[in-house]
N, C-alpha and C positions, 0 to 999 in steps of 0.2 A: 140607051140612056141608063146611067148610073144611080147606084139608091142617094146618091150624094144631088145628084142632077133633079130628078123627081121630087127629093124634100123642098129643095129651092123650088118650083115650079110649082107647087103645091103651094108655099108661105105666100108667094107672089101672086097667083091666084087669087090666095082667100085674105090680098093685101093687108098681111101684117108683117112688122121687121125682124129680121134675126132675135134682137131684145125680146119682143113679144113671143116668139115662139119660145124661145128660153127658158122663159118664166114660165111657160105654160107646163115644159116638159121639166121644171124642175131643174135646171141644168144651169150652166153658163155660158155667156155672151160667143165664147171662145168656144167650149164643144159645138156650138151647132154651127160654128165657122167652120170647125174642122169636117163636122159630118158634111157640110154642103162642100167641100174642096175638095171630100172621101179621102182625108189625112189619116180621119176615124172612121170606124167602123159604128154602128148604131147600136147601142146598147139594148136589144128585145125585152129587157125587163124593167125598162121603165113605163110611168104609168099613161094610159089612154087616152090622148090629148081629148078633154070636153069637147062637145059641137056647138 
């Protein structure tokens, strides 16, 4: 399993949608499409999604 496969699995999990995770990580609609498709690679310096 892929860091791109895990992130999905993880938002799914803790049922919230791409959007939501988005906004959480500061980002856009489109990068976390791409980190979930692994087009992107995950940027390590963004900030620690709250719990």
């Amino acid at each position: 399993m892929g860091l791109g496969d895990q992130i999905k699995s993880l938002r799914k999990k803790n049922k919230i949608t791409q959007k939501e995770l988005a906004s959480e990580l500061g980002v856009s609609l489109r990068t976390v499409q791409r980190y979930e498709s692994g087009a992107m690679d995950l940027d390590l310096s963004l900030k620690t999604v709250k719990s």
